[in-house]
PDB file of N, H, CA, C and O in Angstrom:
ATOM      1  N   UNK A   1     152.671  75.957 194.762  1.00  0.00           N
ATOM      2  CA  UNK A   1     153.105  74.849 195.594  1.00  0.00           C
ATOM      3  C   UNK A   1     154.633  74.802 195.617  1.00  0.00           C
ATOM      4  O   UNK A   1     155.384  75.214 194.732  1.00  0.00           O
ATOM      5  N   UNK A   2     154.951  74.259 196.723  1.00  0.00           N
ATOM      6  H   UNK A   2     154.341  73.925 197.442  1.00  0.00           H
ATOM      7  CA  UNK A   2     156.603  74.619 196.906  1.00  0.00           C
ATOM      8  C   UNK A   2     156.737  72.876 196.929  1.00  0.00           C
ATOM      9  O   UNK A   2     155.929  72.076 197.403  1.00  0.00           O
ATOM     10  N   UNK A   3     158.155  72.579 196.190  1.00  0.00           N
ATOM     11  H   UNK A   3     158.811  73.228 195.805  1.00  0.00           H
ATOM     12  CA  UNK A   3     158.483  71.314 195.961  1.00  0.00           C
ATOM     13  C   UNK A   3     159.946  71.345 196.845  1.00  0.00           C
ATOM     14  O   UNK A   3     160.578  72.375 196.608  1.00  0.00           O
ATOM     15  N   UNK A   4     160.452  70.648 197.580  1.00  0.00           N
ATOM     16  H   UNK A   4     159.939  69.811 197.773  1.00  0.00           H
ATOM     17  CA  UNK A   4     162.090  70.598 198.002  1.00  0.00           C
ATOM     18  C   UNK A   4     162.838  69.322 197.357  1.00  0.00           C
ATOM     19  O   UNK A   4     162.558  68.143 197.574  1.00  0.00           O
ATOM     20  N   UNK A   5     163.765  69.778 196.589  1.00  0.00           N
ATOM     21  H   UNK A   5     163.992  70.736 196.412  1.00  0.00           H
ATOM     22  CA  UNK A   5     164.084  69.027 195.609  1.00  0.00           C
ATOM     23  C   UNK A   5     165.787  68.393 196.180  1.00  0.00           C
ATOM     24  O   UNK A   5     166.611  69.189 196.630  1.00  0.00           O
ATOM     25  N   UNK A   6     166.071  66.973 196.068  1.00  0.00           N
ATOM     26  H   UNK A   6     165.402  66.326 195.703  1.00  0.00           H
ATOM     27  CA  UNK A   6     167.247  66.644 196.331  1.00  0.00           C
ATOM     28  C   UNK A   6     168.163  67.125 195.737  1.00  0.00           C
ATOM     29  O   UNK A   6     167.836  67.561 194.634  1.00  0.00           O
ATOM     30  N   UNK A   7     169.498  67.271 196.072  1.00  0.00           N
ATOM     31  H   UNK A   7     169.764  66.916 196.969  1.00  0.00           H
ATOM     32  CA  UNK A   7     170.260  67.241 194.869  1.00  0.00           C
ATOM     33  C   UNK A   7     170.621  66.481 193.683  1.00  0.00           C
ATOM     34  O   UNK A   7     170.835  67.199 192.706  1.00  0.00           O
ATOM     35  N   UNK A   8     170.757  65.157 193.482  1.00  0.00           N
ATOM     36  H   UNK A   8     170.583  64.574 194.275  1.00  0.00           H
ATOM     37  CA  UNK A   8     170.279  64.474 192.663  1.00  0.00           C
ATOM     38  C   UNK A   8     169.369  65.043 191.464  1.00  0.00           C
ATOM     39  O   UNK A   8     169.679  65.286 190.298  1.00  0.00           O
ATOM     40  N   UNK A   9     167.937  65.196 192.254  1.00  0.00           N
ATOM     41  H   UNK A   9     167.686  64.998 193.202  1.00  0.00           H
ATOM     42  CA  UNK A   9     166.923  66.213 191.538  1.00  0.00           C
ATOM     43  C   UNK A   9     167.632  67.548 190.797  1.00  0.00           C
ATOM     44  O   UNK A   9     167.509  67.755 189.590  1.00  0.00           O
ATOM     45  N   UNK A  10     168.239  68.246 191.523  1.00  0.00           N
ATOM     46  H   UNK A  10     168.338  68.077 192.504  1.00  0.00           H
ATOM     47  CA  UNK A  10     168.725  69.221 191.140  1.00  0.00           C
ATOM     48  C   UNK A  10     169.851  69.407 189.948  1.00  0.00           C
ATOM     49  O   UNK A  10     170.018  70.316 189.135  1.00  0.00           O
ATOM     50  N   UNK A  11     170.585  68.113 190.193  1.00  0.00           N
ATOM     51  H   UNK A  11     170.450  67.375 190.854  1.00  0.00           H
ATOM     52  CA  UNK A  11     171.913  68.049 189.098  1.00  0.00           C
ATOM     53  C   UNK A  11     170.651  67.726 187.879  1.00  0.00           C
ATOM     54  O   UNK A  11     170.577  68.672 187.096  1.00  0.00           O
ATOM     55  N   UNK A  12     169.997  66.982 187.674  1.00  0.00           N
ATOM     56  H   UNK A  12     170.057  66.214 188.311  1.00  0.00           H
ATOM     57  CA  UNK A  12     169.069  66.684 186.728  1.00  0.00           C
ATOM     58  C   UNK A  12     168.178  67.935 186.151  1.00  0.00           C
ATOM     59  O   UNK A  12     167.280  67.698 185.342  1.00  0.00           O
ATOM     60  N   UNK A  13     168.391  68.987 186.494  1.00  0.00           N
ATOM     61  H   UNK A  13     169.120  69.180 187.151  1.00  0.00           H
ATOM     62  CA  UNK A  13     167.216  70.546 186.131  1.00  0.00           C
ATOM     63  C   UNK A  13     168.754  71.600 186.163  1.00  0.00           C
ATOM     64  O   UNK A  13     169.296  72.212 187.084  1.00  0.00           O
ATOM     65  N   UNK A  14     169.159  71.414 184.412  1.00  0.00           N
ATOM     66  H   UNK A  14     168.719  70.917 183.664  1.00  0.00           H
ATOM     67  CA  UNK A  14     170.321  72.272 184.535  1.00  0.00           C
ATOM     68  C   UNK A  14     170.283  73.631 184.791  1.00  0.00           C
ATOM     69  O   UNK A  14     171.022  74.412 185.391  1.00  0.00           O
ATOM     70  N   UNK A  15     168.697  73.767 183.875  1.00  0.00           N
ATOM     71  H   UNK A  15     168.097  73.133 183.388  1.00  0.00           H
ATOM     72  CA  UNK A  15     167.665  75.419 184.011  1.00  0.00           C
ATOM     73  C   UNK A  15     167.785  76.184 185.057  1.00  0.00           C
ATOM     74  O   UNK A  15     167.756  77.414 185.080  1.00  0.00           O
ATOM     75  N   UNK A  16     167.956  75.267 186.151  1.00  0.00           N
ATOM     76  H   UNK A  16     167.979  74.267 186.132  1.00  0.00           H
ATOM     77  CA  UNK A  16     167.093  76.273 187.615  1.00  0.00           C
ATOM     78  C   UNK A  16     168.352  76.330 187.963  1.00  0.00           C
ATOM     79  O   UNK A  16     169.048  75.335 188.161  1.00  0.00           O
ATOM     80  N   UNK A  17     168.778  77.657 188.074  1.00  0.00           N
ATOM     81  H   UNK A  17     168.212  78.466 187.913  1.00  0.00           H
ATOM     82  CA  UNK A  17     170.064  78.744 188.752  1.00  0.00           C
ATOM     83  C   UNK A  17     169.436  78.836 190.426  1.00  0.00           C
ATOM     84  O   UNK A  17     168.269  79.136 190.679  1.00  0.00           O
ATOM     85  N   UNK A  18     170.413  78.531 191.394  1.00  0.00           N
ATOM     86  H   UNK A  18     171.361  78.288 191.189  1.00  0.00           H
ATOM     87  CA  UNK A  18     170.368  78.292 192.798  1.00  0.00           C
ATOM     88  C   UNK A  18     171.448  79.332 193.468  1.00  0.00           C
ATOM     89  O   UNK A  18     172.227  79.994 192.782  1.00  0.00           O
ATOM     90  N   UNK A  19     171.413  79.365 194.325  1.00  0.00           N
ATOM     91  H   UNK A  19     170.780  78.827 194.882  1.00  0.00           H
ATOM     92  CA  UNK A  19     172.549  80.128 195.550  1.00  0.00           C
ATOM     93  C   UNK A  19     173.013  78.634 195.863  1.00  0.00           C
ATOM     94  O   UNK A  19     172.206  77.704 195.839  1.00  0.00           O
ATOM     95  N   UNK A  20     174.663  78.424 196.222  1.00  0.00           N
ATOM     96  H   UNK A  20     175.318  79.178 196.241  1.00  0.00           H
ATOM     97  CA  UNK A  20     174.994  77.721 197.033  1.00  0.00           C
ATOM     98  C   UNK A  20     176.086  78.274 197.854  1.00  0.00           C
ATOM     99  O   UNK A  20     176.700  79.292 197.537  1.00  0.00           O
ATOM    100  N   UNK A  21     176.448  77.177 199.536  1.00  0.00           N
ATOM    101  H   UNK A  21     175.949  76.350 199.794  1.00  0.00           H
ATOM    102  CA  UNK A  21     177.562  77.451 200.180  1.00  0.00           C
ATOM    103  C   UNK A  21     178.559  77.565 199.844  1.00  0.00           C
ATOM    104  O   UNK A  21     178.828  77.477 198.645  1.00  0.00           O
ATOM    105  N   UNK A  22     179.440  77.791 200.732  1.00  0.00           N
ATOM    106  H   UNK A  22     179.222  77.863 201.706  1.00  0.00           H
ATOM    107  CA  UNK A  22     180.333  77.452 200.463  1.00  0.00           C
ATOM    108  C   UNK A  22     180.900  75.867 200.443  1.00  0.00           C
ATOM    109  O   UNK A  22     181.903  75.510 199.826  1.00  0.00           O
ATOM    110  N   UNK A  23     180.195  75.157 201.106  1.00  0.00           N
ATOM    111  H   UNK A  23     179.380  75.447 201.607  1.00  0.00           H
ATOM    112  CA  UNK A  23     180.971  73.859 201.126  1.00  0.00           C
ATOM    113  C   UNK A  23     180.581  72.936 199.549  1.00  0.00           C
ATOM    114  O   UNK A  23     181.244  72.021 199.061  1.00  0.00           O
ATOM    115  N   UNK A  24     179.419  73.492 199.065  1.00  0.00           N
ATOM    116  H   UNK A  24     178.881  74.236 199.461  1.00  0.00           H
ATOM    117  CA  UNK A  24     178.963  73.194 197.722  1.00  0.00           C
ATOM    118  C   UNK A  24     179.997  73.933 196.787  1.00  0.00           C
ATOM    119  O   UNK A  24     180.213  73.371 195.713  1.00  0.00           O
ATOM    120  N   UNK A  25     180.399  74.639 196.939  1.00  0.00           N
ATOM    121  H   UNK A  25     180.224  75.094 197.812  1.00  0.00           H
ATOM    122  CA  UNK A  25     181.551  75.448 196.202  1.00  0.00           C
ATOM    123  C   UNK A  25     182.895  74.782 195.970  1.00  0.00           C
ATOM    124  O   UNK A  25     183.705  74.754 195.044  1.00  0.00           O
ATOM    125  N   UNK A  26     182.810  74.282 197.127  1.00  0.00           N
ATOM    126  H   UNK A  26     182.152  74.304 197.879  1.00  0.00           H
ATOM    127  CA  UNK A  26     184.526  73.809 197.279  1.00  0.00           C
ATOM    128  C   UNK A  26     184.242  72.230 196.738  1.00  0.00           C
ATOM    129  O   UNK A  26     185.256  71.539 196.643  1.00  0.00           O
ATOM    130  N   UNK A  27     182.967  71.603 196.378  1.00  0.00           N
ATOM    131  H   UNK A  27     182.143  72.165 196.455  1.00  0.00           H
ATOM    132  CA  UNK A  27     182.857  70.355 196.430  1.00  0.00           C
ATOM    133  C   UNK A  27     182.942  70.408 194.944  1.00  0.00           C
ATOM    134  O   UNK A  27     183.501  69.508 194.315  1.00  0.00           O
ATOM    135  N   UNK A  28     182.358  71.524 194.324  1.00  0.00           N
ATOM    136  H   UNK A  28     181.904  72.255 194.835  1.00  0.00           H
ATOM    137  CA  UNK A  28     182.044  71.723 192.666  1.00  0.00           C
ATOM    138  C   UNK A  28     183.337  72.417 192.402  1.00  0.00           C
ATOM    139  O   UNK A  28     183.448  72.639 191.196  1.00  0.00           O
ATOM    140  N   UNK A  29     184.014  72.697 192.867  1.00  0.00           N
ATOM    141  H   UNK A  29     183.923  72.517 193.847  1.00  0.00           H
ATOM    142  CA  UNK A  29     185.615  73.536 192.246  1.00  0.00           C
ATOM    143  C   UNK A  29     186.901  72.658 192.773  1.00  0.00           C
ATOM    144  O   UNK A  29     187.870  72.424 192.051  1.00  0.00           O
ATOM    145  N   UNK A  30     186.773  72.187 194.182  1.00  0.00           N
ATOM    146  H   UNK A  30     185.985  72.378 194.769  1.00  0.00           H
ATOM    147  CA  UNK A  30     188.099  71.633 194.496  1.00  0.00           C
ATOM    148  C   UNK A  30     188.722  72.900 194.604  1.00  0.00           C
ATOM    149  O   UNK A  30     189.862  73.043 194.160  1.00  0.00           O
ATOM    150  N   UNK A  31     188.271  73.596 195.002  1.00  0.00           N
ATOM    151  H   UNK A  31     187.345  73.480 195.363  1.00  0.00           H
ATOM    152  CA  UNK A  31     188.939  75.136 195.375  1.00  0.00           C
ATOM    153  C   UNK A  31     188.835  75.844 197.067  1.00  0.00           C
ATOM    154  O   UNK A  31     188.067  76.806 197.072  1.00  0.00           O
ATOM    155  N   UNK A  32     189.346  75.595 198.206  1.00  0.00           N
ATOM    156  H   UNK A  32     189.969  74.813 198.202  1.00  0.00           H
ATOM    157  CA  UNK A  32     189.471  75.833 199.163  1.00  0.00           C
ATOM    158  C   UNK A  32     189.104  77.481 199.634  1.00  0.00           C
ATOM    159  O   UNK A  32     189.399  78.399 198.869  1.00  0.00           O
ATOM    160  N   UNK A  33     188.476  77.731 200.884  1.00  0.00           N
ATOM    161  H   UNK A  33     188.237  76.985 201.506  1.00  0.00           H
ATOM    162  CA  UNK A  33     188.353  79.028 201.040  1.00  0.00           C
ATOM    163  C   UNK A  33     188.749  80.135 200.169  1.00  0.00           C
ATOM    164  O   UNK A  33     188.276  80.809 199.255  1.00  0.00           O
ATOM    165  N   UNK A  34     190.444  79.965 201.244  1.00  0.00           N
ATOM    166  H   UNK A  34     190.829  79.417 201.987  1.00  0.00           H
ATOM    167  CA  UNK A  34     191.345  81.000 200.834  1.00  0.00           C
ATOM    168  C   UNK A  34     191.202  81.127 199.725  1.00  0.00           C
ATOM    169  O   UNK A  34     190.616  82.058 199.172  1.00  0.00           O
ATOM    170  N   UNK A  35     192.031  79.648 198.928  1.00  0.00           N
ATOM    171  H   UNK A  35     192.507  78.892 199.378  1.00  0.00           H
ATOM    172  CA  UNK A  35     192.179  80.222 197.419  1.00  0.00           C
ATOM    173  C   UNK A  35     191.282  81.265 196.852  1.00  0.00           C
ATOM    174  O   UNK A  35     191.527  82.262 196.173  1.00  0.00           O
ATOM    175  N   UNK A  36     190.025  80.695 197.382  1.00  0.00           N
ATOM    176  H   UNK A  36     189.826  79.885 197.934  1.00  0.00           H
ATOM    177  CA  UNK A  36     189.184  81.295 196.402  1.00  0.00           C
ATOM    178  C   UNK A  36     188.657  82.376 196.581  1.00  0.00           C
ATOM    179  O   UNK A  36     187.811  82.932 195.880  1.00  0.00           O
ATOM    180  N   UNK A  37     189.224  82.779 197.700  1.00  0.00           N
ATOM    181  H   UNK A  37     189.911  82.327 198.269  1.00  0.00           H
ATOM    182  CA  UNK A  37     188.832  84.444 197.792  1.00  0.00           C
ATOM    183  C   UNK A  37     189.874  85.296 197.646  1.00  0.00           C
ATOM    184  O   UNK A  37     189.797  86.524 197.691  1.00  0.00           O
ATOM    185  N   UNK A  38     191.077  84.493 197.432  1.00  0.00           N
ATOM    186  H   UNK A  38     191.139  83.495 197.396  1.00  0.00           H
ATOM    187  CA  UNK A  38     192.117  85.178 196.625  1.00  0.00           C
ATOM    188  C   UNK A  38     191.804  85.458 195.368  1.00  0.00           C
ATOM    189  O   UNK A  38     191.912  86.548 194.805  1.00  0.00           O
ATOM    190  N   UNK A  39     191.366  84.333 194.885  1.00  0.00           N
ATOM    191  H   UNK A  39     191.278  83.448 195.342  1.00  0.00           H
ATOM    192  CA  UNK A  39     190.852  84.527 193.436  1.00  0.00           C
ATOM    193  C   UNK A  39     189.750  85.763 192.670  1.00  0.00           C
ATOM    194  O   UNK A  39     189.810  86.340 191.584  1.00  0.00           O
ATOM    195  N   UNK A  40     188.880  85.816 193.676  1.00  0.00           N
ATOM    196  H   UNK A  40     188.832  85.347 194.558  1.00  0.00           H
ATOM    197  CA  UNK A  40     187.919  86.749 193.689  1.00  0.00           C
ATOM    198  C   UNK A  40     188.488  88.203 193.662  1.00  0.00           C
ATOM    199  O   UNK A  40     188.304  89.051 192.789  1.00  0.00           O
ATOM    200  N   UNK A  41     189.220  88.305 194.810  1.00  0.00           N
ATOM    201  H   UNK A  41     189.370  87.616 195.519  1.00  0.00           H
ATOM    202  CA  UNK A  41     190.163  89.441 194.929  1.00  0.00           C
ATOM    203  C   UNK A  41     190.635  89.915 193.765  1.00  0.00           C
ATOM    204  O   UNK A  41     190.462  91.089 193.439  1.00  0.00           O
ATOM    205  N   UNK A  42     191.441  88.830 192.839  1.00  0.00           N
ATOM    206  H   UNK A  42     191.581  87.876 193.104  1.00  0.00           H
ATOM    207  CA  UNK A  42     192.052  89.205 191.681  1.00  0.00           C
ATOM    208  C   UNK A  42     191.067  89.083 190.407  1.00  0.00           C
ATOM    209  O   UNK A  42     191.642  89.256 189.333  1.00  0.00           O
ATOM    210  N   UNK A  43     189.522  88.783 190.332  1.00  0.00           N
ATOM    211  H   UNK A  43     189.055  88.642 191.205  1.00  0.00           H
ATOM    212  CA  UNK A  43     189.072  89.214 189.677  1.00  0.00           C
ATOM    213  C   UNK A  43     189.175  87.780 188.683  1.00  0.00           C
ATOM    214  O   UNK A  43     189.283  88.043 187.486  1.00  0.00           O
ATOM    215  N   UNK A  44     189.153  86.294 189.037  1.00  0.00           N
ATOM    216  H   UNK A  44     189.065  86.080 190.010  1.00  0.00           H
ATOM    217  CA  UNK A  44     189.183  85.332 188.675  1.00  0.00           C
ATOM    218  C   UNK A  44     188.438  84.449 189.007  1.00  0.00           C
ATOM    219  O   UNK A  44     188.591  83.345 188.485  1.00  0.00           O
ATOM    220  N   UNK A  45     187.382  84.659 189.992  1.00  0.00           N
ATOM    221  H   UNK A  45     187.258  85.556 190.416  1.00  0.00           H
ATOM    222  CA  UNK A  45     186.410  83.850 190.248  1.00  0.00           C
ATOM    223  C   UNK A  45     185.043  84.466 190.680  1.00  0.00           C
ATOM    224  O   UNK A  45     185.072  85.642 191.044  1.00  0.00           O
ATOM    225  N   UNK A  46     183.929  83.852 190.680  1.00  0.00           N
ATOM    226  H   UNK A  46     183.905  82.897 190.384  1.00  0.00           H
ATOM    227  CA  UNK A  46     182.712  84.915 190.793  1.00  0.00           C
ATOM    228  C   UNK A  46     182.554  85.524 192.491  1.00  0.00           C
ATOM    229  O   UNK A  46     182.966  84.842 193.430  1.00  0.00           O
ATOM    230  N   UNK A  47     182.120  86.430 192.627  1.00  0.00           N
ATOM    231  H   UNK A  47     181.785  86.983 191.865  1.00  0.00           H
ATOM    232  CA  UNK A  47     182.009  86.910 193.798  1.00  0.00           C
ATOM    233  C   UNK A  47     180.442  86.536 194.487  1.00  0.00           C
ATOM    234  O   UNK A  47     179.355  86.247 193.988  1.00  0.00           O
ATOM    235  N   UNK A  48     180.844  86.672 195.618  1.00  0.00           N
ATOM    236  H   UNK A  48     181.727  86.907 196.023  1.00  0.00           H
ATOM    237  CA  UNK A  48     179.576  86.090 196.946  1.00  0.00           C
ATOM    238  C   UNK A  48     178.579  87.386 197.184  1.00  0.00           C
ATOM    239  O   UNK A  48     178.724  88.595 197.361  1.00  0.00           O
ATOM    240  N   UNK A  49     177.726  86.657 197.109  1.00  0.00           N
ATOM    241  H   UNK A  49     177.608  85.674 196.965  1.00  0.00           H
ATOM    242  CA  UNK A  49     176.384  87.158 197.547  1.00  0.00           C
ATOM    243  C   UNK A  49     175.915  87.071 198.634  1.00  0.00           C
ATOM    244  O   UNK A  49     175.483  85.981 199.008  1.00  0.00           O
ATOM    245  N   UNK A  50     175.842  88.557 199.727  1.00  0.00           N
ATOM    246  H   UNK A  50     176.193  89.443 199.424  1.00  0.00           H
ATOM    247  CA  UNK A  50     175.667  88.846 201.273  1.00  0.00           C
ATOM    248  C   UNK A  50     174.102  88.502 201.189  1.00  0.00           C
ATOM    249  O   UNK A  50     173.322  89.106 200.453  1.00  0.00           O
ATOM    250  N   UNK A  51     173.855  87.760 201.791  1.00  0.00           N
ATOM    251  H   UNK A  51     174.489  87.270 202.389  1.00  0.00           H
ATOM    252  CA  UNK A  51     172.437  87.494 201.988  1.00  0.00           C
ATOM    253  C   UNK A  51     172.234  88.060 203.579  1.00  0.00           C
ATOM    254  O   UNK A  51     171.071  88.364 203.845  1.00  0.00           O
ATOM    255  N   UNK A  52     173.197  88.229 204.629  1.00  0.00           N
ATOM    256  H   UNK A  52     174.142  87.982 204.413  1.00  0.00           H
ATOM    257  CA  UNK A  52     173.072  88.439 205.799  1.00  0.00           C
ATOM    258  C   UNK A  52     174.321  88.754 206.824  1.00  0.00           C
ATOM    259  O   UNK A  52     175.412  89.032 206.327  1.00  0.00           O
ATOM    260  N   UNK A  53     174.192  88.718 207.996  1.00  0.00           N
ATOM    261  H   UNK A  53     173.305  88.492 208.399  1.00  0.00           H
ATOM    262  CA  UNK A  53     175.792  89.025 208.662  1.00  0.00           C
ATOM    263  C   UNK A  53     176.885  87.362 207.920  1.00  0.00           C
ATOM    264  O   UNK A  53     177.869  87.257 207.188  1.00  0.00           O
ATOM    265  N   UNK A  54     176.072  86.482 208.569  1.00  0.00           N
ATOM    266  H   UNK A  54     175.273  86.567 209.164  1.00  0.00           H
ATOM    267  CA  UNK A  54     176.471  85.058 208.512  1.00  0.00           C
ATOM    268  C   UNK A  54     176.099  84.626 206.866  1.00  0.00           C
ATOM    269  O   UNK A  54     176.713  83.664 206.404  1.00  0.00           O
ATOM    270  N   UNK A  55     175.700  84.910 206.519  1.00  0.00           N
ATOM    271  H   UNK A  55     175.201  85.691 206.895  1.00  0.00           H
ATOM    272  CA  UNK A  55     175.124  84.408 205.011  1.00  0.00           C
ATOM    273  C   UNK A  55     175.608  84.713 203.475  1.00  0.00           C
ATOM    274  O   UNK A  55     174.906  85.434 202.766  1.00  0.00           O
ATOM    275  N   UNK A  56     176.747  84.182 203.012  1.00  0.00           N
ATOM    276  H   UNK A  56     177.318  83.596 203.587  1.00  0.00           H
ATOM    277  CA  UNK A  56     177.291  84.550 202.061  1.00  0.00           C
ATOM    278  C   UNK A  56     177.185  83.323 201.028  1.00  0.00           C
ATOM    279  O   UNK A  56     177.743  82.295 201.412  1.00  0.00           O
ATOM    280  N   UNK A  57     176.600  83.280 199.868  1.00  0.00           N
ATOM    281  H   UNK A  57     176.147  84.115 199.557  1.00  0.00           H
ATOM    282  CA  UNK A  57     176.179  82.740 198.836  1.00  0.00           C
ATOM    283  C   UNK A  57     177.014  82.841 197.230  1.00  0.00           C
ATOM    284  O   UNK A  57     177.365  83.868 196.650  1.00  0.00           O
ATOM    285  N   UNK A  58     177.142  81.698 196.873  1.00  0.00           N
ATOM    286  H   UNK A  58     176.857  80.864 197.344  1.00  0.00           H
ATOM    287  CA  UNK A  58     177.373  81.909 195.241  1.00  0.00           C
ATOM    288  C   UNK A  58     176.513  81.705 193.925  1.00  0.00           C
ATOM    289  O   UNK A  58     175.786  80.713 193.974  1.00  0.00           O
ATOM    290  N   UNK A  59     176.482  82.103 193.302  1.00  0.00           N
ATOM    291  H   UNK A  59     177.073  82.908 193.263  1.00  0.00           H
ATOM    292  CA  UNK A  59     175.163  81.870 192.243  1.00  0.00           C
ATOM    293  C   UNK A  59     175.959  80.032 191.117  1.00  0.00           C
ATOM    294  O   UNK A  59     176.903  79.813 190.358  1.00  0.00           O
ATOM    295  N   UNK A  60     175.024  79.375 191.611  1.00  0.00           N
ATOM    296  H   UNK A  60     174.257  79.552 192.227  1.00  0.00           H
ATOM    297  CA  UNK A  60     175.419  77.828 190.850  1.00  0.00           C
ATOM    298  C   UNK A  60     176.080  78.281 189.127  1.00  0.00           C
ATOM    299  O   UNK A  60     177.265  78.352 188.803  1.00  0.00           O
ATOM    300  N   UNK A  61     175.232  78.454 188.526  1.00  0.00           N
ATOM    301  H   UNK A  61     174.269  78.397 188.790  1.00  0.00           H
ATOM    302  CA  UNK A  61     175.321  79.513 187.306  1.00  0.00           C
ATOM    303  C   UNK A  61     177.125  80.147 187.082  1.00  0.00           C
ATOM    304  O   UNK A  61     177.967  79.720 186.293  1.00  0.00           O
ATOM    305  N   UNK A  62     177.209  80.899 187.755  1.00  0.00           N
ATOM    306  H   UNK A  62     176.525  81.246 188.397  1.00  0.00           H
ATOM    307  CA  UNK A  62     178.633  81.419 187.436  1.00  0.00           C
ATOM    308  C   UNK A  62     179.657  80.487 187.872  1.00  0.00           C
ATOM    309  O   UNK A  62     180.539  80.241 187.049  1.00  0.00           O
ATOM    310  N   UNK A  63     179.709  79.942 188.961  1.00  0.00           N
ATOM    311  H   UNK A  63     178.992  80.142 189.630  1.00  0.00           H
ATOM    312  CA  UNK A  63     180.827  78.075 189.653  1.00  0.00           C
ATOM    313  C   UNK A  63     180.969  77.762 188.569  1.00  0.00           C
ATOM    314  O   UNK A  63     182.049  77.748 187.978  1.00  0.00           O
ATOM    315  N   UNK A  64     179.786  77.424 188.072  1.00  0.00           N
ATOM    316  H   UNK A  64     178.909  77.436 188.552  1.00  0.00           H
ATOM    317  CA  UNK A  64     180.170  76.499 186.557  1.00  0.00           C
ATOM    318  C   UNK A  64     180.839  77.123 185.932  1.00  0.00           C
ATOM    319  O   UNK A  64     182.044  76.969 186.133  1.00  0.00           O
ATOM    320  N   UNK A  65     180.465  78.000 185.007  1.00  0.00           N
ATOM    321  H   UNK A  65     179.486  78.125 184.843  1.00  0.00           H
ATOM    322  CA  UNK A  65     180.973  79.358 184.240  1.00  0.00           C
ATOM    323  C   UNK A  65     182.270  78.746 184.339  1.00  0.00           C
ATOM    324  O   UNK A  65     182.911  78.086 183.523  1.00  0.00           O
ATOM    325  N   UNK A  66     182.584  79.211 185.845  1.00  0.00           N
ATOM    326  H   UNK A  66     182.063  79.748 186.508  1.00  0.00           H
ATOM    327  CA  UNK A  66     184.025  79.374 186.512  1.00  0.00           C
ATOM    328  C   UNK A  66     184.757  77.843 185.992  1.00  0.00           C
ATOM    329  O   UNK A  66     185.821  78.029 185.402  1.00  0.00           O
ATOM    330  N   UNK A  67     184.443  76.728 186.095  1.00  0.00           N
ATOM    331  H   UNK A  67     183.579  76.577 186.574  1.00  0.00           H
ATOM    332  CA  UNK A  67     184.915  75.726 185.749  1.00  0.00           C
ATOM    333  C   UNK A  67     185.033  75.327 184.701  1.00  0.00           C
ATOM    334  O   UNK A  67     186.065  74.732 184.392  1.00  0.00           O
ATOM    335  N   UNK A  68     183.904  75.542 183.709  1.00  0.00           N
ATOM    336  H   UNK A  68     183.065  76.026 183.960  1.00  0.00           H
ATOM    337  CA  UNK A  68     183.989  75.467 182.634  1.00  0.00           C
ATOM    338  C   UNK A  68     184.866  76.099 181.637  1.00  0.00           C
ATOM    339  O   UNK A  68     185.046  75.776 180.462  1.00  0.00           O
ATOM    340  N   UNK A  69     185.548  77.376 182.546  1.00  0.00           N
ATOM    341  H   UNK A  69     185.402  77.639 183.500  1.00  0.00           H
ATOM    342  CA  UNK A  69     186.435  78.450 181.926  1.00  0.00           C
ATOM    343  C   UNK A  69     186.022  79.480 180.968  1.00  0.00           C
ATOM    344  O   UNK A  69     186.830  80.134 180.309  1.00  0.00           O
ATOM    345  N   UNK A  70     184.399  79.649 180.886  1.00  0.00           N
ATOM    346  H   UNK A  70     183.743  79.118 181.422  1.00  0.00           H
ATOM    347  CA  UNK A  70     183.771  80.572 180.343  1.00  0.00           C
ATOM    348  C   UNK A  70     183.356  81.539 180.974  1.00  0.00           C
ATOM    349  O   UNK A  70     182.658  82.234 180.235  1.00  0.00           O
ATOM    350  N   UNK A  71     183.450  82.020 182.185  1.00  0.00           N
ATOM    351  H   UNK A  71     184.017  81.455 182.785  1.00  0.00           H
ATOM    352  CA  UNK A  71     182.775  82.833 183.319  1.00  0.00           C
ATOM    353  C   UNK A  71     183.906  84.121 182.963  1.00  0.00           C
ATOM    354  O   UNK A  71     185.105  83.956 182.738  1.00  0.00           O
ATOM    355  N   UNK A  72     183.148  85.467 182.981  1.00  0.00           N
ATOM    356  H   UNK A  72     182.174  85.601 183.164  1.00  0.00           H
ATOM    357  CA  UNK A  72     184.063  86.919 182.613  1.00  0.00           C
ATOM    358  C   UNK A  72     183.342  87.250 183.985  1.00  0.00           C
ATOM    359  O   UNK A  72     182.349  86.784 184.544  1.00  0.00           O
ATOM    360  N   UNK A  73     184.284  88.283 184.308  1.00  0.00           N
ATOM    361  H   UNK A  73     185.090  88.661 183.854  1.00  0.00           H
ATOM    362  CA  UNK A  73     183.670  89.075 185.552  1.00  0.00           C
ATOM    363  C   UNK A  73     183.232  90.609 184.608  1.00  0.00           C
ATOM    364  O   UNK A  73     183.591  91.201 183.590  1.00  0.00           O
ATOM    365  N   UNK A  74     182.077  90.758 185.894  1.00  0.00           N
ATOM    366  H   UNK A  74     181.786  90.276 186.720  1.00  0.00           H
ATOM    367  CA  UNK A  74     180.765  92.134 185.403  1.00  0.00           C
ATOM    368  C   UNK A  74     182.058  93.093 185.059  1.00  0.00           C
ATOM    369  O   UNK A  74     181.884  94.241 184.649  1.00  0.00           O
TER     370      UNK A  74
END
């Protein structure tokens, strides 16, 4: 059975690792596009996941990492 869970719901289930946008990105970092694909560039923030032409994703899991200041790149 498939459940669709709010976010609310979601901040509450630290367990379950998600894909998010970008606008979820910038809302959880305070980190703007550019910056942050500058950042990536230099090997300081996690890199996006091509899901499609239009579809580029971050894993919830590493954002944090990233904020928390524990996140190493692969």
């Amino acid at each position: 059975m498939i459940k669709i869970m709010s976010k609310d719901e979601l901040l509450l289930e630290p367990e379950i690792d998600r894909m998010i946008k970008e606008g979820e990105c910038k809302w959880l970092t305070s980190i703007g596009p550019s910056t942050r694909h500058y950042m990536i560039k230099m090997g300081r923030f996690p890199k996006r996941y091509v899901y499609g032409p239009k579809t580029k994703l971050y894993r919830l899991s590493e954002v944090q990492a990233s904020v928390k200041g524990t996140w190493k790149p692969e």
